[in-house]
ROMARVEX-102260 format. One record per residue: x, y, z of N, C-alpha, C in turn. Coordinates in pm, whole numbers, plus 50000, padded with zeros to 5 digits. Layout:
BEGIN
XYZXYZXYZ/...
! end
This chain:
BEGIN
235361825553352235161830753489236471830053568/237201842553618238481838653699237561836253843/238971829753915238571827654053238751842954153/237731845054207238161854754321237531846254445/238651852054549238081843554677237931854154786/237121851254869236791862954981237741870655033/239121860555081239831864855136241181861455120/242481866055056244031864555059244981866355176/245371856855264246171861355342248001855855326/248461866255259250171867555266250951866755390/251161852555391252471849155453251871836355528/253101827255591253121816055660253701813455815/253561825255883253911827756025252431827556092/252801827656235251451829056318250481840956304/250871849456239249981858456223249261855256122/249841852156008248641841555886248401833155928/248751826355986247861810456026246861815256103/246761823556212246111828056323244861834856212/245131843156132243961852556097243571838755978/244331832055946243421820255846242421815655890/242621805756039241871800656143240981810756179/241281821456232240211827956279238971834056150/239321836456058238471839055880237541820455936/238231809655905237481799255886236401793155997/236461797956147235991792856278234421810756227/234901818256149233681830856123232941828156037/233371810755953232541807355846232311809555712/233971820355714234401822555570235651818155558/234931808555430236051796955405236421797055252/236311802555140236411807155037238201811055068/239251810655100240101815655157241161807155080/242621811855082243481807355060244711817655115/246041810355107246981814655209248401818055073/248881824855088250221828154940251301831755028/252291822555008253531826955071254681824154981/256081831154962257191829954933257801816054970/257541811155123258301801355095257871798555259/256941787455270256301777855349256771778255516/258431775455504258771771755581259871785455651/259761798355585260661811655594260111822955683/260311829255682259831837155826260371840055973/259931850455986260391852156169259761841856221/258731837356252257631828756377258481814956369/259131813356251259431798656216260681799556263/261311806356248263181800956276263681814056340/263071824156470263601829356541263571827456703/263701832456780263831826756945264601837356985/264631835857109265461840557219265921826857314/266361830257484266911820557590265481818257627/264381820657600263101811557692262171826357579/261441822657511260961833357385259481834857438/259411847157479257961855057547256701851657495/256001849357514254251852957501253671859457629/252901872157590252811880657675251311885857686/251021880757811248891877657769248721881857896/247821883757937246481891958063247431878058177/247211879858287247901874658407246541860358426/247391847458448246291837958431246831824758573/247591829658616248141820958738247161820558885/245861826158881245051825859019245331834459097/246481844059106247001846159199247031863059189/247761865259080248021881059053246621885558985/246421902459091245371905659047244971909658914/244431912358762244981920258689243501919958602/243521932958491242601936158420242831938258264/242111937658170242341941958012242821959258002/242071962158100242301978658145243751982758235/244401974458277245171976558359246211971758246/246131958158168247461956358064247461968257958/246171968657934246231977157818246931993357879/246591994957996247262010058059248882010258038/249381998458064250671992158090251171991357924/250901992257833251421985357694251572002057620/249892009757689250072023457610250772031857696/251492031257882251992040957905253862039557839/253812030857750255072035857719255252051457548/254362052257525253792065457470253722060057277/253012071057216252972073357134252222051557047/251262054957117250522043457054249162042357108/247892037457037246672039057021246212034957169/245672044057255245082031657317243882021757317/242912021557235242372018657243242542001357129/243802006757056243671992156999244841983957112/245161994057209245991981957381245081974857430/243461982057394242751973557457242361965057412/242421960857271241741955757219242751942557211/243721947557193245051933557219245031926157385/244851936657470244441932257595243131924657611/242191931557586240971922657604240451909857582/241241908157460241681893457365242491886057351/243771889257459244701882357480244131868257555/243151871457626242791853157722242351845657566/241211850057535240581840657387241831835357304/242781840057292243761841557194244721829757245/244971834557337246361821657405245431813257480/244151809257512243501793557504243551789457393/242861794557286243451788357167244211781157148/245251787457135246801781057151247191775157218/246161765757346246361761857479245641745057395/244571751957346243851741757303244291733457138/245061741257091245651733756952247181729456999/247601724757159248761720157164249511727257187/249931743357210251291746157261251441747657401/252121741057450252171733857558252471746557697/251891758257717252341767557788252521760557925/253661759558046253381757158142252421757958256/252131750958329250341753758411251211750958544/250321753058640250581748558794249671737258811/249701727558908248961719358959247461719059000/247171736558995245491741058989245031743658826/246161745658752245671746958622245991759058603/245981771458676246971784158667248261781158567/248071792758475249701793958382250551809358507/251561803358554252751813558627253521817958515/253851827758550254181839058467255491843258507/256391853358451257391853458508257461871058406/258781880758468259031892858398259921895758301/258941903758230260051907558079260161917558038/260911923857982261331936657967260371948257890/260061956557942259361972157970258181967858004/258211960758118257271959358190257531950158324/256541957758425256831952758598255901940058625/255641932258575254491923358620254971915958603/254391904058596254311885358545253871878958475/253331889058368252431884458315252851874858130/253971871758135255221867458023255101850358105/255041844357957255181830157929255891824657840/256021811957822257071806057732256851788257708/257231782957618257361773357590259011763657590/259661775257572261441778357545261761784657475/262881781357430263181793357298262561793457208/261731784657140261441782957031259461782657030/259551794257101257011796957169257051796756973/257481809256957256881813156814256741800956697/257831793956667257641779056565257111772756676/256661767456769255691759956803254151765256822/253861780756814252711784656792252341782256652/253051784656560253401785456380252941770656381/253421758756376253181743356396251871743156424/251291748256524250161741856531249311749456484/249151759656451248691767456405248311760456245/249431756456187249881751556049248481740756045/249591734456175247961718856134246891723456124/246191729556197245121728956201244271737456069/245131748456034244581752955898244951744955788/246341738155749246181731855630245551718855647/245581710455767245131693955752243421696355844/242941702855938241791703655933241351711255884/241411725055861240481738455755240121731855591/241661725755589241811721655427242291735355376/242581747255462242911759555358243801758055249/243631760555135245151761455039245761771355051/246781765055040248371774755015249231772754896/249451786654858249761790754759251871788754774/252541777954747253391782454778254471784554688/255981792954720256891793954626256321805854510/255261813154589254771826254485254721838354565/255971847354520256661857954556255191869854533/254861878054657253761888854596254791898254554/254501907354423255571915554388254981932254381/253111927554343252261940454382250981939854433/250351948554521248771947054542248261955754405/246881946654379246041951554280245331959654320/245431975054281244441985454350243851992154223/242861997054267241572008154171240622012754286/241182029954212240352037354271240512035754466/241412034254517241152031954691240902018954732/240762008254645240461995854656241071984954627/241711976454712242281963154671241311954754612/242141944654484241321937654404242191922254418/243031921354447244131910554478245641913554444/246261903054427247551907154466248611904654258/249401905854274250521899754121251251892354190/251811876854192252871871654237253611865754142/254801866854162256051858954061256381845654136/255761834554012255801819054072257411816254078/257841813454175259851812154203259801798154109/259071789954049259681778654010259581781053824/258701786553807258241790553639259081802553632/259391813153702259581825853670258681830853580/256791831053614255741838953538255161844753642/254671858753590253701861853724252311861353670/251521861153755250111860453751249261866953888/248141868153791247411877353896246741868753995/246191871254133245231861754219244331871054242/243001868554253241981880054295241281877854383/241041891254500239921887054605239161899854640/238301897254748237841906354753238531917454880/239051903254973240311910855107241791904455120/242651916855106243761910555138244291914855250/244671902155327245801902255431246801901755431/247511908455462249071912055517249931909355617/250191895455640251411891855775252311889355748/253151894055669254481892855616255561896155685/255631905955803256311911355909256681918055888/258441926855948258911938055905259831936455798/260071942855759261031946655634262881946555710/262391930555730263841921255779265071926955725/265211924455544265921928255469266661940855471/266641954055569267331964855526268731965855652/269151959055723269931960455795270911947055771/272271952455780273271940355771273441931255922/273511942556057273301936456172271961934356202/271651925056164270351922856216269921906156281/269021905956339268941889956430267881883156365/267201889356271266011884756188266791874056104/265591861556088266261848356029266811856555857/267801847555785268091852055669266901848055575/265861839655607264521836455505263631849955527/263441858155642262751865555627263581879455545/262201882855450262451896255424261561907855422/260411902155426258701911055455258491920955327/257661923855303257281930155177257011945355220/257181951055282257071966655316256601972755185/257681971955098258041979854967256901979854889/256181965754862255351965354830254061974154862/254141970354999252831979955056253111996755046/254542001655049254452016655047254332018554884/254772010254791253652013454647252652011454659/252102004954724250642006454687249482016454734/250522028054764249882038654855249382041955008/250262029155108249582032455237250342036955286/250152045855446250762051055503251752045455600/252772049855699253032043655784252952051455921/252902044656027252802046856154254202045256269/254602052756262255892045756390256742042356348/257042041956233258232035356147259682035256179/259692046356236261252052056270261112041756428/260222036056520260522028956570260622016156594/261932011356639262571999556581262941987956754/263211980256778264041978656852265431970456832/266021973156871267511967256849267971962157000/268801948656993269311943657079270661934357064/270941930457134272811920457143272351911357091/272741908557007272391889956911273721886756878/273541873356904274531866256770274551862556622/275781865656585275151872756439275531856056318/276701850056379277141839256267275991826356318/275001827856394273831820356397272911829156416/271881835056403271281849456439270051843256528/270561851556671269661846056739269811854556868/268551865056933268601868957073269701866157181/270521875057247271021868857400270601877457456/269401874957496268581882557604268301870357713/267301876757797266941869557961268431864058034/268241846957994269261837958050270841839958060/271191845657849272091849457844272761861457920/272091868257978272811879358024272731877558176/271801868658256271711870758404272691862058439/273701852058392274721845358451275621855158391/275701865558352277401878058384278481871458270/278301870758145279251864558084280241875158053/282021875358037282511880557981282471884257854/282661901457831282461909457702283681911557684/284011906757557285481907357504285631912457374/286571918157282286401926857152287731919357162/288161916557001289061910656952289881921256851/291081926956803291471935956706291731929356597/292391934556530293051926056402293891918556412/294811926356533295821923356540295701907956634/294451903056644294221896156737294191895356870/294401904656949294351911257083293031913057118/292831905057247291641901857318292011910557400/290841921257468290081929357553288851928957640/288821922957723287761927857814287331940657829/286501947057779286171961157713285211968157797/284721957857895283631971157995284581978958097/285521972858099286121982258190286671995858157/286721996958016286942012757933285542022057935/284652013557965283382020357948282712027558090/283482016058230282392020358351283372026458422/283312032958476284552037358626284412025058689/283332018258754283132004458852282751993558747/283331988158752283181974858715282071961858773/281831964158908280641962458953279221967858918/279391981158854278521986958827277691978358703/279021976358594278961973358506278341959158487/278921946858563278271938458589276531937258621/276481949958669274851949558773274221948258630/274711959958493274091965658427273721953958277/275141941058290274651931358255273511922058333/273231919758424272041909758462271131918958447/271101930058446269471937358409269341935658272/270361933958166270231936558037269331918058001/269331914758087267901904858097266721905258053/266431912258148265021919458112265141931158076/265961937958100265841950957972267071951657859/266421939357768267001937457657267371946257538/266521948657503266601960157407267191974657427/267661985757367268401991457385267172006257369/267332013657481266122019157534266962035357531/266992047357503267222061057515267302061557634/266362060857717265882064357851267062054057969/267332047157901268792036957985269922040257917/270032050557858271152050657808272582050957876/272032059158008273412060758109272932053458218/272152036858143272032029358255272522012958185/271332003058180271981991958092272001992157969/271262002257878271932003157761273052011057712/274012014557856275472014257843276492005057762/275571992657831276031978357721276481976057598/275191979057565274861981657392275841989757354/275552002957397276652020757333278742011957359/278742007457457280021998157484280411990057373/279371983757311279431969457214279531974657100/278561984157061278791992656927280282000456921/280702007957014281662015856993283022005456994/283411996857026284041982257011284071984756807/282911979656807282771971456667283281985356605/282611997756652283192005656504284662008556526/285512003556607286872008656583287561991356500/286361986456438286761977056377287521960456454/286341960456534287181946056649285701943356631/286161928156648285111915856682284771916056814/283191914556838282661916356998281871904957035/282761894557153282321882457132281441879157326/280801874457314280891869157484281361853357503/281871851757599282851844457633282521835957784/281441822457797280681819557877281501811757966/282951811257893283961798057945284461804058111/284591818058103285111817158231284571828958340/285341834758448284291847458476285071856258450/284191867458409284521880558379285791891358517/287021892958444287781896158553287381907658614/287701901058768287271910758909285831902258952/285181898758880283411890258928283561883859084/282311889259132282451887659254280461883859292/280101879659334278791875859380278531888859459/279611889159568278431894959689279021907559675/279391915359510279441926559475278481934159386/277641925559351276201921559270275301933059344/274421938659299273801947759320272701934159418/271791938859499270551933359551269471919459466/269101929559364267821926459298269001909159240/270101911659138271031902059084271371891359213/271681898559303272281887059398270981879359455/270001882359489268931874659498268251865459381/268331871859272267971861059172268761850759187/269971849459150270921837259134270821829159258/270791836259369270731826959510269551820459478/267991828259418266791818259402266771812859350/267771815759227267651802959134268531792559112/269311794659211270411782759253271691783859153/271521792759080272931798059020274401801659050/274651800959126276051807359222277171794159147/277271789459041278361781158971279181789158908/280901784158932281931790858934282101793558762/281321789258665281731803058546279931801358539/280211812758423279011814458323278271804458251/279171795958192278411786358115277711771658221/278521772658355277701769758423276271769258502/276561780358499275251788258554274171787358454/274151790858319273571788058207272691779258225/273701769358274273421751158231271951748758342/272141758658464271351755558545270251760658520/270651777958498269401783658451268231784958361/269211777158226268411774758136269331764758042/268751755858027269901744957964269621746457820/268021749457796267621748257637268401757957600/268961769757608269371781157575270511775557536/271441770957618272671759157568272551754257453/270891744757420270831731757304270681741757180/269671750357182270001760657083271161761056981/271981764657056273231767656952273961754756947/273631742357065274481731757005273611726956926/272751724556864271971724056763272841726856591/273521741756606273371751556525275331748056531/276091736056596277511736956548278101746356680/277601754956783278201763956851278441757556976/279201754157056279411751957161280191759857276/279481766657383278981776457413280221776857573/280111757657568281681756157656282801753257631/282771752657538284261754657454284711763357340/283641777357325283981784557232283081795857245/284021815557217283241824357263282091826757133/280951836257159279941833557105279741854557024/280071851456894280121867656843279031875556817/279351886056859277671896356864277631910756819/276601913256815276411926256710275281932556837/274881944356797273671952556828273251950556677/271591943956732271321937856580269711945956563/269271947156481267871952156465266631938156473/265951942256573265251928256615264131928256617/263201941856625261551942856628261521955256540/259801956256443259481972756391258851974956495/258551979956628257271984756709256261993856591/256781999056475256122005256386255771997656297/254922007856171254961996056063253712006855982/253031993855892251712003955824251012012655898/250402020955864249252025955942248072019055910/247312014655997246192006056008244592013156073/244142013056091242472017656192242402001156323/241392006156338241452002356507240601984356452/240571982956293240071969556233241291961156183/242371969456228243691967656108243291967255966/242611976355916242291980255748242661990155746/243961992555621244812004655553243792012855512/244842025455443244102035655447243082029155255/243412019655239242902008355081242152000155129/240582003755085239711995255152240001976155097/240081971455155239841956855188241561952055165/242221961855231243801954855279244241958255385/244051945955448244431944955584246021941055610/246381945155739247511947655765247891942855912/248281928855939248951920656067249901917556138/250221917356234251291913556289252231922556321/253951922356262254591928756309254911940456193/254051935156076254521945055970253301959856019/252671955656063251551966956110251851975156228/251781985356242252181997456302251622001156433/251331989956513250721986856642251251993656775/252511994456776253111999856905254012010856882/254232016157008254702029157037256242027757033/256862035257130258002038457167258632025457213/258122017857331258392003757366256721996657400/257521982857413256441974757432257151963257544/256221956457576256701941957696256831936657569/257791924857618258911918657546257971909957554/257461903157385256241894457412255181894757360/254641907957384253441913257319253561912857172/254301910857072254551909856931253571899456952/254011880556999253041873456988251901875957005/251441879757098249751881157076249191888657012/250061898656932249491907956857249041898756714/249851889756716249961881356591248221874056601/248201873356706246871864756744245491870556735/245731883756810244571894456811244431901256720/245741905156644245171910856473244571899456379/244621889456389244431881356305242641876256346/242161876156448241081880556492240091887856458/240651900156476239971916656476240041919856328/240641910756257240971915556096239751904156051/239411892756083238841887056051237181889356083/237111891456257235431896856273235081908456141/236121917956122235651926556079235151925655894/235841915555856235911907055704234531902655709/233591892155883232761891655892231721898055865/231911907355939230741921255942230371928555838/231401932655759231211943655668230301940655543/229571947555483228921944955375229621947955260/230371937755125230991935355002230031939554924/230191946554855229951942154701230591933154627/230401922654542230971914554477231701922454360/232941914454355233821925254248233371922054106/233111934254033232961935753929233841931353816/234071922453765234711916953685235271922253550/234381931353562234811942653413236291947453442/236431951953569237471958553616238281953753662/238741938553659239501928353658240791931953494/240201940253387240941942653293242171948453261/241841956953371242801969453419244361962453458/243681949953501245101946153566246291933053472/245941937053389246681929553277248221926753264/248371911253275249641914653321250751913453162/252131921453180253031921853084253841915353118/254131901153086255771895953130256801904153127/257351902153253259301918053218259701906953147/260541915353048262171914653010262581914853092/263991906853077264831907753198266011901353182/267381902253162268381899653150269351900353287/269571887653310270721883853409272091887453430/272341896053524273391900353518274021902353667/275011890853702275621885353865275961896753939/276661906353836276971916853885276201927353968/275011923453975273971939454015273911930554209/274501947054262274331940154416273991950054500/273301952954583272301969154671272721963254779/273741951554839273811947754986274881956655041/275221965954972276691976755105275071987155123/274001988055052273341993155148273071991955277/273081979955323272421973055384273561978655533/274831974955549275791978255625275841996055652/275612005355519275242019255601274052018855664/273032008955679272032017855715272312010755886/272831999255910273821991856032274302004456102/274992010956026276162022856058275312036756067/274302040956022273672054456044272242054556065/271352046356030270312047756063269802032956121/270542027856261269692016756341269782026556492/270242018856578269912026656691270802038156703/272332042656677272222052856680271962060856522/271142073356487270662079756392271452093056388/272202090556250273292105456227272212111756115/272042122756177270922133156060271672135955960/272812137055934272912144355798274172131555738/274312120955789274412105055746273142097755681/271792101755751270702096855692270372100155571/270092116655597270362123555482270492118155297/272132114455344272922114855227272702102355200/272352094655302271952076555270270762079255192/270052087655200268392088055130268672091755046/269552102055014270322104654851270632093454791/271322083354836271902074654743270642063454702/269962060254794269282052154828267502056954694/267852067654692266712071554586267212073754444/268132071254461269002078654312269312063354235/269472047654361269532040554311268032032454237/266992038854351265602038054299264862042354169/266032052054148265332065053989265832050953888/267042047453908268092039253778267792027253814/266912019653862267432006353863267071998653749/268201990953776268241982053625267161973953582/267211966053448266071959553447267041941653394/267411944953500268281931553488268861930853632/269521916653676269891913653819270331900353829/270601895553871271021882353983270071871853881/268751876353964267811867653886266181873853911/265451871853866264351878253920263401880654052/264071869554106263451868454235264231882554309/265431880454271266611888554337266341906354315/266001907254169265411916554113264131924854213/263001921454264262041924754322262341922554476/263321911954518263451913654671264351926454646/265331931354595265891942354632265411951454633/264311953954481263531965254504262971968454638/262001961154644261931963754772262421966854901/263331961254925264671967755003264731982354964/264851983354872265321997454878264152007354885/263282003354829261662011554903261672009955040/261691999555080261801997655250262452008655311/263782006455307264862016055311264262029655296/263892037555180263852051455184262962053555254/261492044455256260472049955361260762050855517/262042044255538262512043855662263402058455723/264312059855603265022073355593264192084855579/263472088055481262412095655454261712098955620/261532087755705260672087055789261262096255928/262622088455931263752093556005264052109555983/264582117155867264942130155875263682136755848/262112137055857261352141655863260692144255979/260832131156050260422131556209261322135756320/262462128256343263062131456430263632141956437/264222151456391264422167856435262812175556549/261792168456502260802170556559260872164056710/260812150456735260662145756812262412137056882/262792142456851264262136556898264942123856947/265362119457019266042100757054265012101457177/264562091157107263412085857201263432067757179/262352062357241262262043957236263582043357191/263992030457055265052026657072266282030957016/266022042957012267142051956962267772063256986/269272066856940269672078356993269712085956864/269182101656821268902107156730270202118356749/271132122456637272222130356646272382138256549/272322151456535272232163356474273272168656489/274062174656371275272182756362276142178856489/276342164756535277072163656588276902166056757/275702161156772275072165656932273442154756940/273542152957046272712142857008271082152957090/270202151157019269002158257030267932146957134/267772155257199267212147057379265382145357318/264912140057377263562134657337262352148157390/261472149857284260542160857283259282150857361/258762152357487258182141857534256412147357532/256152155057469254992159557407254212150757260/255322147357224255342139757122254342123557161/254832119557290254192104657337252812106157322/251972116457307250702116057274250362117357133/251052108857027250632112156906251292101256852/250502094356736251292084056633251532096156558/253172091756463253602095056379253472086056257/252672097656149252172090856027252672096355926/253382090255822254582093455708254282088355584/254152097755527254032090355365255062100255274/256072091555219256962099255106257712109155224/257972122255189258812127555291257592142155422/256822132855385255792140355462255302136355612/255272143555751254522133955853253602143555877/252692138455981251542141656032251452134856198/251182138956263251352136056443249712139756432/249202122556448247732124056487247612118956646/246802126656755246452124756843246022110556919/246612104256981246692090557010244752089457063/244512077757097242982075057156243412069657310/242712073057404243492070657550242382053557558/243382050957651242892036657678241082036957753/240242028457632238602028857691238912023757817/237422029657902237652027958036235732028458056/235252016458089234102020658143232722010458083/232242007158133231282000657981229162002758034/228892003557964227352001857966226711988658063/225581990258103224781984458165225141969358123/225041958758175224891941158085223871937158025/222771950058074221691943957959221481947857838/222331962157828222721966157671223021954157615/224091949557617224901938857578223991922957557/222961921857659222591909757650221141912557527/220921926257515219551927557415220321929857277/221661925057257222371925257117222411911257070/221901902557190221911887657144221071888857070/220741881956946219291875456847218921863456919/217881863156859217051851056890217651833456850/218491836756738219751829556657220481824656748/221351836556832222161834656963221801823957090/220711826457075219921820757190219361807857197/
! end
């Protein structure tokens, strides 16, 4: 008799822990958890200067609704609304939770959590723990599924394929990293929180443990949703880590270094005013990410920082002193009032820091960087998928019983509030689980367990095999800005290395993470010169055709874009529900059980 268990959930971030917990509190406990490596992942070892959680408004004070966030999450376009609501509606259940297993969200003296604003969005409705919400949601999350659930975890076992027949997941193949054997696991549902497909960009702010299994999932036949949207933002790259909020509202000097070793203060090639330029750093606060629609506003920044790096100079910020010409009461309004409220007005940057946010400081002294005695080097790095699988409004692929969570799932549009990733982690893991509840299984047929027989590879080691200068074109042509007939020829190479690849590598682990990479990769390219001639530079990107950059088709915001191989499809978005039935509908759905 092999083992099959109800339910498989891949990976060890808050989005698996969250949908573990939530499977076991529904009373299905047959469950176990398979990850690469325990302690690897975005949730675990990424951050920003104070790292968002972004939930329904809970301070007493501000008025607000599931209908009103959810309006707010889908008017930035081209995303479901009705699963905004469903992340909205469930955002309170979701972050008590998390209130109640220990992460310590700040409260007021009535018990109200205050809120504060985050980028592509006007409210307050953004919280924090410090830099580090996500590994302290992950932590407790952890306890409570491995030392009270008792869930097992599978660890140090690489998934390399989902087991499908006929439209149907049967479980997964993983390669054990310590035996080098693979073996099959079987269930009847698998989950998917593995995140995005970290691995295909050289600038990128994603930890070096994460690499997400994309590749995997586009063999196994599902679609994707949104893919081509990404967000990208200013990170530091020789520790990889956000300088968003804190980092940017104390005005640090932007400096580019040559070969020749010649330091530049470089916004001043970019703005006519230099004041201007300043304003356009303290907004790059909250509007972190690098947005089309700001392009000839603060994501001037960004287009400044990139065009630096490609004439081949190092682009560092520099907290030691102030940026020449800096002046306070040359500060635009909205800037000069923050710092006066927040008591910031200290004569450099790294001062101000210290006041505004000191953890943001311990961070990198943590990590060897010291932030007052040394400048801090940065990239425009690739930092969120807002896209990902295509999912239904249960998060179940278009493969019945594989579900699809978190950030690897294809949840948001064009932009999102800076934030909302976390709770998505919370509410898919939820909504994936009621629905595991509900549905009526057949028990898997065991006959058809045969099919999946596994063949040990051959495989011969060879140091030499390396796919990472992929990784730097796709940095250079397909992150935020997109050269069409650069993509192109990247998807040429990028498939041609897919037709030949060897059956030898590094080592085997190395072997299947690249593959994947490079599936990642083409479904990304593929995704890119199929869509965008259609829909043009839109969310976080600028899209450029024969040398002209193609302005955004804004007809388009009413439709997910759905891609498989070099094919899309623009299905009609669902507008945000609005309205509900009588309460006694609702109260004659109770049973007698309930009651």
């Amino acid at each position: 008799m092999r083992k099959i268990y109800k339910s498989l959930i891949i990976g060890s971030g808050a989005a698996a822990y969250s949908c573990a917990d939530w499977l076991y509190r529904e009373g299905i406990k047959d469950i176990a958890i398979v990850t690469e490596g325990k302690l690897s992942g975005t949730s675990r070892n990424t951050g920003s200067d104070k790292q968002t959680y972004y939930k329904i408004s809970m301070d007493g004070f501000t008025p607000d609704s599931p209908y009103k966030m959810a309006s707010d999450m889908f008017s930035g376009g081209s995303c479901d609304g009705e699963k905004m609501y469903l992340e909205a509606v469930n955002s309170q259940k979701c972050f008590l939770r998390l209130c109640e297993y220990g992460v310590n969200f700040p409260t007021d003296k009535f018990g109200g959590y205050p809120g504060y604003k985050t980028d592509h969005d006007d409210t307050v409705r953004a919280t924090s723990v410090g830099p580090l919400t996500s590994k302290r949601m992950t932590e407790k999350l952890e306890r409570v599924v491995l030392e009270e659930n008792k869930t097992p975890i599978f660890d140090n076992k690489l998934v390399i394929k989902i087991l499908t027949l006929n439209g149907k997941a049967y479980g997964v193949r993983v390669l054990d990293l310590k035996t080098e054997k693979e073996e099959n696991l079987y269930t009847e549902n698998v989950i998917c929180a593995t995140g995005a497909p970290a691995c295909i960009y050289e600038d990128s702010v994603y930890p070096e443990s994460q690499h997400g299994m994309t590749g995997v999932l586009v063999e196994a036949g599902v679609r994707m949703c949104n893919f081509t949207q990404w967000q990208y933002g200013m990170a530091s790259v020789d520790f990889r880590w956000n300088v968003s909020g804190s980092f940017m509202q104390v005005i640090p000097r932007f400096v580019s270094i040559d070969k020749e070793g010649k330091e530049t203060e470089f916004l001043k090639d970019y703005f006519s005013d230099i004041n201007e330029a300043y304003n356009f750093v303290f907004l790059k606060g909250y509007q972190w990410p690098f947005s089309f629609n700001r392009a000839e506003e603060s994501s001037r920044v960004d287009l400044a920082v990139h065009s630096e790096m490609s004439k081949g100079r190092k682009v560092y910020l520099d907290y030691r002193k102030n940026p020449a010409d800096f002046s306070f009461e040359k500060l635009c309004n909205e800037a000069r009032q923050y710092i006066n409220r927040t008591e910031c007005t200290a004569d450099t940057p790294f001062e101000r820091l210290k006041k505004l946010n000191s953890k943001a400081i311990d961070v990198y002294l943590r990590r060897g960087i010291n932030l007052e005695t040394e400048a801090l080097r940065i990239a425009v790095c690739a930092q969120h998928n807002n896209g990902g699988i295509y999912t239904d409004i249960n998060f179940e692929t278009d493969i019945k019983g594989l579900y699809v969570i978190g950030e690897a799932a294809g949840t948001f549009g064009l932009s999102r509030p800076g934030g909302s990733a976390l709770n998505d982690t919370q509410v898919g893991g939820l909504i994936a689980a009621k629905h595991i509840k509900a549905k009526a299984v057949e028990p898997i047929d065991e006959n058809k367990l045969s099919a999946f027989e596994i063949k040990q590879k051959t495989f011969t080691v060879n140091s030499d095999v390396d796919y990472s200068h992929f990784k730097k074109k796709m940095s250079q042509s397909a992150a935020f800005k997109r050269d069409y007939e650069s993509c192109l020829s990247l998807l040429k190479e990028v498939s041609e290395a897919l037709a030949s690849y060897p059956d030898e590598h590094r080592s085997l682990l190395e072997y299947y993470r690249d593959r994947d990479m490079l599936l990642s990769m083409k479904a990304l390219l593929e995704a890119i010169v199929s869509e965008l001639p259609e829909t043009g530079s839109r969310g976080g990107a600028v899209f450029i055709k024969n040398g002209k950059t193609i302005v955004e088709n804004t007809r388009y915001r009413d439709y997910l874009t759905v891609t498989k191989n070099s094919e899309t499809e623009f299905i009609k978005v669902s507008s945000v529900p609005y309205g509900q039935k009588p309460f006694e509908h609702y109260l004659s759905k109770i049973s007698e059980n309930d009651t």
